[in-house]
C-alpha beads as a LAMMPS data file, in Angstrom:
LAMMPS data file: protein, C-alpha beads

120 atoms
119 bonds

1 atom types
1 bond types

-500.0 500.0 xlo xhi
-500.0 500.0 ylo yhi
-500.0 500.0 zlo zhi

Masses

1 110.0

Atoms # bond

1 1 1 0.000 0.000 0.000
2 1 1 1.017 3.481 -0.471
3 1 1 1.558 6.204 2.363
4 1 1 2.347 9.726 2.002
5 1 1 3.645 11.616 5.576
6 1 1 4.015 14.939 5.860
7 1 1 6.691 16.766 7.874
8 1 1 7.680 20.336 9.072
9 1 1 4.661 22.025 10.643
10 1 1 4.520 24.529 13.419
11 1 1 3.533 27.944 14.927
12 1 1 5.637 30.107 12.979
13 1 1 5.864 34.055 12.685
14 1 1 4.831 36.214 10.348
15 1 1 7.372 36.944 8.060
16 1 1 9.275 33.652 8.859
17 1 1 10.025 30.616 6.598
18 1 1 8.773 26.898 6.954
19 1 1 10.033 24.175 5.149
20 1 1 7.421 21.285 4.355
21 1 1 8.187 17.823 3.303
22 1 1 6.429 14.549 1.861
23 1 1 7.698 11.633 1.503
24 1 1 5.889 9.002 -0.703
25 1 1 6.441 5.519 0.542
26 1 1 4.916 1.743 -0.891
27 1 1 4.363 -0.139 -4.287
28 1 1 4.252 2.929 -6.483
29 1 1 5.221 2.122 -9.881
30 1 1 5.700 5.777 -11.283
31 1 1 4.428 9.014 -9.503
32 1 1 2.569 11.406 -12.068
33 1 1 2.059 14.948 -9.871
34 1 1 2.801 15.840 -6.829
35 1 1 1.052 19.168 -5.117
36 1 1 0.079 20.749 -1.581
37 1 1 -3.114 21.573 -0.279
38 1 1 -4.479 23.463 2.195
39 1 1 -7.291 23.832 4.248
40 1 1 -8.247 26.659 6.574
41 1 1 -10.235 27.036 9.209
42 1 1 -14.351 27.315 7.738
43 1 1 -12.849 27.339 4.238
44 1 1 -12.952 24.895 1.401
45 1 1 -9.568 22.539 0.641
46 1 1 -7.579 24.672 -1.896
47 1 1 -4.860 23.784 -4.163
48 1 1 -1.466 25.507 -3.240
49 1 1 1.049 24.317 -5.874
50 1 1 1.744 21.415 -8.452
51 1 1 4.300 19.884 -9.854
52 1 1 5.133 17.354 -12.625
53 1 1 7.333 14.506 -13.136
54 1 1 9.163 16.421 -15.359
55 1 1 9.588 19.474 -13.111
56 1 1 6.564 21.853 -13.892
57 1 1 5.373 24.072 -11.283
58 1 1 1.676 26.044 -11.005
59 1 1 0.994 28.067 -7.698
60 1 1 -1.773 29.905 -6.205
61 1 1 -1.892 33.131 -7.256
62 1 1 -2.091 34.584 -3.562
63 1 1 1.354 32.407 -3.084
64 1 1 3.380 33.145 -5.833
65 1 1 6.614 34.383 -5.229
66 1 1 6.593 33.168 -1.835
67 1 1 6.173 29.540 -1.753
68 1 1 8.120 27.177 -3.620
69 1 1 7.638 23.199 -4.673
70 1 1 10.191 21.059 -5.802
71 1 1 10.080 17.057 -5.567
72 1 1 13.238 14.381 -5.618
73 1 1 12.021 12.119 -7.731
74 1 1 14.850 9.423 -6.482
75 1 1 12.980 9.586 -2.955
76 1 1 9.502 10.062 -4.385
77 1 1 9.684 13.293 -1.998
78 1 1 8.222 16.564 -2.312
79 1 1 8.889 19.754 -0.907
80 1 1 6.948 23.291 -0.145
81 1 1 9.467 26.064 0.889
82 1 1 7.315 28.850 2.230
83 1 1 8.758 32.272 2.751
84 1 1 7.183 35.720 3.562
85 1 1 4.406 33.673 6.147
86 1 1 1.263 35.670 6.228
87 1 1 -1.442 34.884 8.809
88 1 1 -3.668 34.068 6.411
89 1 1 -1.135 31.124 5.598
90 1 1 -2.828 29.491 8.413
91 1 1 -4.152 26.088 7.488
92 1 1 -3.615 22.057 7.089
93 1 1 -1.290 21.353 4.471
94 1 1 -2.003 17.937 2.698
95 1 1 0.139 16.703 0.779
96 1 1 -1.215 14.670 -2.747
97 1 1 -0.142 12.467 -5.286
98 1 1 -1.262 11.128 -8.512
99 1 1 0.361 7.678 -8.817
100 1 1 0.377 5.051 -11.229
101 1 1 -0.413 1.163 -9.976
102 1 1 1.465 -1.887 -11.979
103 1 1 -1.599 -2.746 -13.643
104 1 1 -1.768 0.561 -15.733
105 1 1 -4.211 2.659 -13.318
106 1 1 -3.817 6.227 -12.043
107 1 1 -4.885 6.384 -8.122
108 1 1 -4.940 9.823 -5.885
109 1 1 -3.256 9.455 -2.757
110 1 1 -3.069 12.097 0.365
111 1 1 -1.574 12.537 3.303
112 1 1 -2.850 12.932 6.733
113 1 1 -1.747 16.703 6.732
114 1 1 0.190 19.106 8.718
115 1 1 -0.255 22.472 10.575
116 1 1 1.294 25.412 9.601
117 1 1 -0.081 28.492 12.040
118 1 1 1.148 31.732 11.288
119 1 1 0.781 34.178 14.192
120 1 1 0.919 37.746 13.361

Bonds

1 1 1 2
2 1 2 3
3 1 3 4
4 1 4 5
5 1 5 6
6 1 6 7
7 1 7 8
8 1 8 9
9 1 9 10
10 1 10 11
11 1 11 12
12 1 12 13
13 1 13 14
14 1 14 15
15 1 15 16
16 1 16 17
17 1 17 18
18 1 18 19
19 1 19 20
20 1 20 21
21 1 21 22
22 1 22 23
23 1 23 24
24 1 24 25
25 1 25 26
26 1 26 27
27 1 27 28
28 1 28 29
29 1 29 30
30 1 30 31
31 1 31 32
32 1 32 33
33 1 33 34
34 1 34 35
35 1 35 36
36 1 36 37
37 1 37 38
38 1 38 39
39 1 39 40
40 1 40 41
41 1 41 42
42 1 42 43
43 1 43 44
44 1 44 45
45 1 45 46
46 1 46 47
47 1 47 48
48 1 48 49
49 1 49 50
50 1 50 51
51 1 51 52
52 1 52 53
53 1 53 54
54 1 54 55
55 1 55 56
56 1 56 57
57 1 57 58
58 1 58 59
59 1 59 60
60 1 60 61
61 1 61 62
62 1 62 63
63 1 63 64
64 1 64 65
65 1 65 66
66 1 66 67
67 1 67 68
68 1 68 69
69 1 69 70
70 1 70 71
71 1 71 72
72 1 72 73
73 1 73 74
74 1 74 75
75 1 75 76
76 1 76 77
77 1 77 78
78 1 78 79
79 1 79 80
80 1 80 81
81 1 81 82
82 1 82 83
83 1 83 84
84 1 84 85
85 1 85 86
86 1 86 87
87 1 87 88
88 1 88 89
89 1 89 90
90 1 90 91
91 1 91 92
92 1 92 93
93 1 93 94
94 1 94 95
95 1 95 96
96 1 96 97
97 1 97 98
98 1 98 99
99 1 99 100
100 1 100 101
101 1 101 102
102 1 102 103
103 1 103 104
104 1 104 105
105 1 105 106
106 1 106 107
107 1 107 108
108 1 108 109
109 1 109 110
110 1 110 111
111 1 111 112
112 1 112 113
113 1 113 114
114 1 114 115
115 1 115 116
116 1 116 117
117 1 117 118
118 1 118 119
119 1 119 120
């Protein structure tokens, strides 16, 4: 089976820099996307940044120039820098994954989530 655990959440600062990670661990037999979450308090799940197997990135516009993904494909691993915290940063950070199963299907998987507060 495949697990994803996130890493690196805490009460941070504003203005101060946190440093998520996810690692991808199981029978995975190629790993399509990769992306972050989040989920604030009384607020719908929103999508925070992508990125491809090959290295494309998309962001949220509110994060852009902030935040930062990147993955290690050799660990199945995935990063979110985030710099410039801003209360409104507050939230549950899932991590996600699109992965692809030996038999040819493409199966979501999440993570149990993190959380970043971000006092001001």
């Amino acid at each position: 089976q495949v697990q994803l655990v996130e890493s690196g959440g805490r009460l941070v600062q504003a203005g101060g820099s946190l440093r998520l990670s996810c690692a991808a661990s199981g029978s995975i037999l190629r790993i399509n996307t990769m992306a972050w979450y989040r989920q604030a308090p009384g607020k719908q799940r929103e999508l925070v940044a992508t990125t491809t197997s090959g290295g494309s990135t998309d962001y949220l516009d509110s994060v852009k120039g902030r935040f930062t993904i990147s993955r290690d494909n050799a660990e199945n691993t995935v990063y979110l820098q985030m710099n410039s915290l801003k209360p409104e940063d507050t939230a549950v950070y899932y991590c996600y994954a699109n992965l692809q199963s030996y038999s040819g299907g493409a199966y979501p998987a999440w993570g149990r989530g993190t959380q970043v507060t971000v006092s001001s």
